[in-house]
DSSP file (Angstrom, degrees, kcal/mol; ACC not computed):
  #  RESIDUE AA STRUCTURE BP1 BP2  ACC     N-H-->O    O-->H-N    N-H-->O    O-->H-N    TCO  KAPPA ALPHA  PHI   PSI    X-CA   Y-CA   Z-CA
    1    1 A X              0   0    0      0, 0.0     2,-0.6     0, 0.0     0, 0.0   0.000 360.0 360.0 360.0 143.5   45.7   79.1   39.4
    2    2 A X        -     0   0    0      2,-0.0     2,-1.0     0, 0.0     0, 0.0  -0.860 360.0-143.0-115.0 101.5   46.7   81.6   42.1
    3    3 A X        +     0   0    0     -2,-0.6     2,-0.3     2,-0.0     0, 0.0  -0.608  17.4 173.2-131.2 153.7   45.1   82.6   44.8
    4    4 A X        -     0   0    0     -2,-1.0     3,-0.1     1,-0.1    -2,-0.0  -0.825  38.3-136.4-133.4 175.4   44.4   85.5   47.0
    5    5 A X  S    S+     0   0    0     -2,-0.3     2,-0.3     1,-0.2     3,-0.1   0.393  88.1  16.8 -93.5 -14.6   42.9   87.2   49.5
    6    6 A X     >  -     0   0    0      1,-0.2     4,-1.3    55,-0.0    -1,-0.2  -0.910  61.8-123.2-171.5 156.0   42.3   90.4   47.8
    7    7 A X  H  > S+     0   0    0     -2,-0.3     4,-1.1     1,-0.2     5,-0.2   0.893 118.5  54.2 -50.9 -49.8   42.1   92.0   44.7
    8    8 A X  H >> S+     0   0    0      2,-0.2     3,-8.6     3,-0.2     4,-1.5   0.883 104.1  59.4 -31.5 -73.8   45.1   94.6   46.2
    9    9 A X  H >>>S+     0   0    0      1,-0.4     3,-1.7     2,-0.3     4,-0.7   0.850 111.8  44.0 -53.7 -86.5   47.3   91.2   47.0
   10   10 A X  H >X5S+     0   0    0     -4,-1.3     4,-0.7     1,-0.3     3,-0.5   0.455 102.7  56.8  38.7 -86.0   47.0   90.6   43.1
   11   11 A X  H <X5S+     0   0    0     -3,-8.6     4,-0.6    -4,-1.1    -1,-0.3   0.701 105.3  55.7 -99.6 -31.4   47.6   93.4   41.8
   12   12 A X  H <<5S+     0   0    0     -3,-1.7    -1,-0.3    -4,-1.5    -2,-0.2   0.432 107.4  45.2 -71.4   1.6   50.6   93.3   43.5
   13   13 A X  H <X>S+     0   0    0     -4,-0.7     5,-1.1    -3,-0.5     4,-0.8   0.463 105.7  65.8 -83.3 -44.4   51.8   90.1   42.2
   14   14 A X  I  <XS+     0   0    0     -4,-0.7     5,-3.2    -5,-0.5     4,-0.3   0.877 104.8  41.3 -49.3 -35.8   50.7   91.4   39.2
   15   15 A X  I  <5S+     0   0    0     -4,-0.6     5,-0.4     3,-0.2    -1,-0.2   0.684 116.0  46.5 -95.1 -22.8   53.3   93.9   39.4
   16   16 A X  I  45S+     0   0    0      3,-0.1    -2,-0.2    -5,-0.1    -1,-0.2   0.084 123.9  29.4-113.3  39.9   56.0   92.0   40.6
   17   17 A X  I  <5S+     0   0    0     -4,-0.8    -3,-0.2    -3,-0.1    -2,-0.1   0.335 136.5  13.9-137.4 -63.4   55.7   89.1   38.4
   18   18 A X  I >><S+     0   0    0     -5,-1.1     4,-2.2    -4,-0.3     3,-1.9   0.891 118.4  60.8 -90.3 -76.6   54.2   90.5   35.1
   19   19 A X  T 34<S+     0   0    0     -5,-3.2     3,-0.2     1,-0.2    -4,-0.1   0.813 105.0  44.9 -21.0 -59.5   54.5   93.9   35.4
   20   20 A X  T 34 S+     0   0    0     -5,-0.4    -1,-0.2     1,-0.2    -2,-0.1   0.596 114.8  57.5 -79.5  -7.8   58.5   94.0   35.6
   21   21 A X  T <4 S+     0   0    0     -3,-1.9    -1,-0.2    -4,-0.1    -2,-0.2   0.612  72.1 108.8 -72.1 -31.2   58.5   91.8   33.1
   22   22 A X  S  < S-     0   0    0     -4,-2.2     2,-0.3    -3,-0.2    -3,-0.0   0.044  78.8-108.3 -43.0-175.3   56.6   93.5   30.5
   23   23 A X    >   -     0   0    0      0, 0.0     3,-2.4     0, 0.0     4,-0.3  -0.751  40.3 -99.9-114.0 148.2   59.1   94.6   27.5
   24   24 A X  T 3  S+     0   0    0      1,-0.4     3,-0.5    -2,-0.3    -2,-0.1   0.665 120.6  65.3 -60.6 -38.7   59.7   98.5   27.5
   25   25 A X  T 3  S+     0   0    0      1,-0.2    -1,-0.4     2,-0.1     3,-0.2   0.601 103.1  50.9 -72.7  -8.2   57.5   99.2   24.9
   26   26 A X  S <  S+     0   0    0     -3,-2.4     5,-0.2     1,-0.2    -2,-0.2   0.503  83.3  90.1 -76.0 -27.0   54.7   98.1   27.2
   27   27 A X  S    S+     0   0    0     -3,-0.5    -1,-0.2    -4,-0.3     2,-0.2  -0.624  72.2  83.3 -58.7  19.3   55.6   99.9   29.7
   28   28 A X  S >  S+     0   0    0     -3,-0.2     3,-0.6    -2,-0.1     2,-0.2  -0.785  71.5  16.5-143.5-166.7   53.6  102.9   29.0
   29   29 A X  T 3> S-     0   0    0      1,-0.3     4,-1.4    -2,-0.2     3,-0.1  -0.547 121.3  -1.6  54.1-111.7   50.6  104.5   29.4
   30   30 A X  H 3> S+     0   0    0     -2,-0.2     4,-1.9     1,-0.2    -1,-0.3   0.928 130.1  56.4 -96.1 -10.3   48.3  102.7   32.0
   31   31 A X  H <4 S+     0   0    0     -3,-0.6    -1,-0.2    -5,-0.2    -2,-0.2   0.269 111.3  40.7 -44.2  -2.1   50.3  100.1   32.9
   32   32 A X  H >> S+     0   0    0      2,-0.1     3,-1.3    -3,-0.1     4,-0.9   0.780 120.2  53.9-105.7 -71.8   53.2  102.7   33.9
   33   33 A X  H 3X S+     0   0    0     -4,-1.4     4,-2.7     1,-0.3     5,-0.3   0.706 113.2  39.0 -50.1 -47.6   49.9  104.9   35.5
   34   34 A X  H 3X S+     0   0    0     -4,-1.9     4,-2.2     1,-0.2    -1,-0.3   0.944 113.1  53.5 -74.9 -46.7   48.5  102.1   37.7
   35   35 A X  H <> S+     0   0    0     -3,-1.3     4,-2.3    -5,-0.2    -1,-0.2   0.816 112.2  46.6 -53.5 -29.1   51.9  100.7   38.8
   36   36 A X  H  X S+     0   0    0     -4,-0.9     4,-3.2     2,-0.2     6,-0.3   0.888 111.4  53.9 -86.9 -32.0   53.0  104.6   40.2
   37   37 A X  H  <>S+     0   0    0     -4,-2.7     5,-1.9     2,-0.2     6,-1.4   0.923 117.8  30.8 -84.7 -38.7   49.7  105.1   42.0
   38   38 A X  H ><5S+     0   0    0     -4,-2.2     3,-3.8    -5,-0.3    -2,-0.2   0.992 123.3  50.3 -63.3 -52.5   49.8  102.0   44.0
   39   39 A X  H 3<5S+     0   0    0     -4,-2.3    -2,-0.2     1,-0.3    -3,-0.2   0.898 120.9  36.5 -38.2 -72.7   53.6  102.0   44.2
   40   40 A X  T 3<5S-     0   0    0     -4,-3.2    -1,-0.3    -5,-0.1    -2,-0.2   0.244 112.2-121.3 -84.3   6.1   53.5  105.5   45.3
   41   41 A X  T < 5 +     0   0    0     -3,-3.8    -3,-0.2     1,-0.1    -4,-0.1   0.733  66.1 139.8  69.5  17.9   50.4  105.0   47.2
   42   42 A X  S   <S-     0   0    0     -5,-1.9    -4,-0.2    -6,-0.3    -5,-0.1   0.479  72.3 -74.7 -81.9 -12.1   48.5  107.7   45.1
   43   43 A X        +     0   0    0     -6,-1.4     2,-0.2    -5,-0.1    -1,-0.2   0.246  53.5 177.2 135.7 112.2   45.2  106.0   44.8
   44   44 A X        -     0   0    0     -7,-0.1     2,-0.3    -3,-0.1    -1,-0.1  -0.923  20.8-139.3-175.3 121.4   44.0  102.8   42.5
   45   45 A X     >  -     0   0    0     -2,-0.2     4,-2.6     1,-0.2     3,-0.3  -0.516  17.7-120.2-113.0-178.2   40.6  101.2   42.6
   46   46 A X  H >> S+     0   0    0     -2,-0.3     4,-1.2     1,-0.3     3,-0.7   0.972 113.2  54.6 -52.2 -55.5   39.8   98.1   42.5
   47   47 A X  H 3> S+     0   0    0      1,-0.2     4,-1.9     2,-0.2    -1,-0.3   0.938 112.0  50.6 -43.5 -41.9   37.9   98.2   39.6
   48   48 A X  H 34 S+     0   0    0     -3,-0.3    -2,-0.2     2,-0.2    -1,-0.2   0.737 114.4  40.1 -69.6 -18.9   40.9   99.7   38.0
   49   49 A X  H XX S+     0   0    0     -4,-2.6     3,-2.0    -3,-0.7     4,-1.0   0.928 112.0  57.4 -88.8 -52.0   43.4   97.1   39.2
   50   50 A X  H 3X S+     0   0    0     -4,-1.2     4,-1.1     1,-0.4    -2,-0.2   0.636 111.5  44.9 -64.5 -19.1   40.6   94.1   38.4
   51   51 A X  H 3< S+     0   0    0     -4,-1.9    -1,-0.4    -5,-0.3    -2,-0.1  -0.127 113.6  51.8 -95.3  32.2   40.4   95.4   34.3
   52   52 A X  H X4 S+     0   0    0     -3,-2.0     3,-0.5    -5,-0.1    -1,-0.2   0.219 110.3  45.3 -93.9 -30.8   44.1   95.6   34.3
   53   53 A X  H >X S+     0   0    0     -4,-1.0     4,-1.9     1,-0.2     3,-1.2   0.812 100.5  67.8 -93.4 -15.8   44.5   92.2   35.5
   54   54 A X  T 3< S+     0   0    0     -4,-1.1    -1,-0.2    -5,-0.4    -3,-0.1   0.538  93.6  58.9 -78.2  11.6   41.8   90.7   33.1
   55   55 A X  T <4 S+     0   0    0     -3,-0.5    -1,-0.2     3,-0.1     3,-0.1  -0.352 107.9  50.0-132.7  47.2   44.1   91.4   29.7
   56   56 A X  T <4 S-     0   0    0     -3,-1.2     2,-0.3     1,-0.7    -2,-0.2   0.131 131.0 -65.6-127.7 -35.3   46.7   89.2   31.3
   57   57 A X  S  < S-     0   0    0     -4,-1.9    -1,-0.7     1,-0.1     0, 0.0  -0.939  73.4 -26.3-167.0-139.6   44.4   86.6   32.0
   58   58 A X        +     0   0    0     -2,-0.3     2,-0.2    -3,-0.1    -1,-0.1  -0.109  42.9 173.3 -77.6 166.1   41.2   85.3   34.0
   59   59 A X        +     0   0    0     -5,-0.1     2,-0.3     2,-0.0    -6,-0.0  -0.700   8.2 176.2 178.3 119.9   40.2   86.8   37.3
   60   60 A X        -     0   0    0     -2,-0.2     2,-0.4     2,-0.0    -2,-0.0  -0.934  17.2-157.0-141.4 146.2   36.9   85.8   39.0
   61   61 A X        -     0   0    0     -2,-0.3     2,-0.3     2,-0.0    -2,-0.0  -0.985   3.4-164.1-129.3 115.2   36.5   87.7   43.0
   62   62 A X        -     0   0    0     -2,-0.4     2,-0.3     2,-0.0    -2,-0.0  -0.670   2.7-157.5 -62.5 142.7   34.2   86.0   45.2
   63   63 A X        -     0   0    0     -2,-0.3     2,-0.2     2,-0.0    -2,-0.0  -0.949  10.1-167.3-117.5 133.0   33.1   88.2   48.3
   64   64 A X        -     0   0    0     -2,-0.3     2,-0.4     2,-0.0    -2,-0.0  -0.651   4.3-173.5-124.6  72.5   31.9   86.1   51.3
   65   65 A X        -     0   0    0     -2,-0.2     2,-0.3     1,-0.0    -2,-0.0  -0.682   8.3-167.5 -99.1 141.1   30.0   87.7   54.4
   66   66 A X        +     0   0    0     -2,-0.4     2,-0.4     2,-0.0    -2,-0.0  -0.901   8.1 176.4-114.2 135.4   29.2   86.1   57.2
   67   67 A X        +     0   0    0     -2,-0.3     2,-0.4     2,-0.0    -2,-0.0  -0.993   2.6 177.0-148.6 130.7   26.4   87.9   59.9
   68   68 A X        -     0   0    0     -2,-0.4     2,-0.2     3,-0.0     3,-0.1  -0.951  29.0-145.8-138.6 127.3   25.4   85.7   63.1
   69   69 A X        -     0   0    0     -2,-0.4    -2,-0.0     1,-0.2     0, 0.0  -0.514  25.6 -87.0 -94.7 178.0   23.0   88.4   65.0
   70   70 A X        -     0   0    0     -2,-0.2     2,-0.9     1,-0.1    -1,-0.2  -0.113  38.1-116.4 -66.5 161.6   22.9   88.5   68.7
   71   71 A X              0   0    0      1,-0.1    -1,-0.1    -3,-0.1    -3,-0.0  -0.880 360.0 360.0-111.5 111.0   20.8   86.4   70.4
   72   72 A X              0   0    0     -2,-0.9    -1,-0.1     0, 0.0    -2,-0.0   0.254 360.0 360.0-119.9 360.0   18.1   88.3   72.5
């Protein structure tokens, strides 16, 4: 297991581990779409990178906020 600090951080392992890996024929569609719009900084949302990363394998995101109010 691998972990990170955000779904971006990921998806960008995702792309330079898996991703460049892929075989050519694999290489198309969204997996070429999603790679050019983060690469190129064109736009990708999370939801779209976390269902890209769940048909390579498991991928579970905890969120954790923490709120201490002021003390009056």
């Amino acid at each position: 297991m691998i972990k990170f600090t955000s779904v971006e951080d990921a998806f960008k392992w995702w792309i330079d581990n898996i991703y460049k890996a892929l075989p050519a024929d694999q290489k198309k569609g969204k997996y070429t779409t999603a790679w050019r719009d983060y690469t190129h900084k064109l736009g990708i949302s999370e939801k779209r990178m976390r269902d890209i990363l769940s048909e390579f394998g498991s991928i579970d995101v905890k969120v954790e906020v923490s709120f201490t109010p002021d003390q009056k």
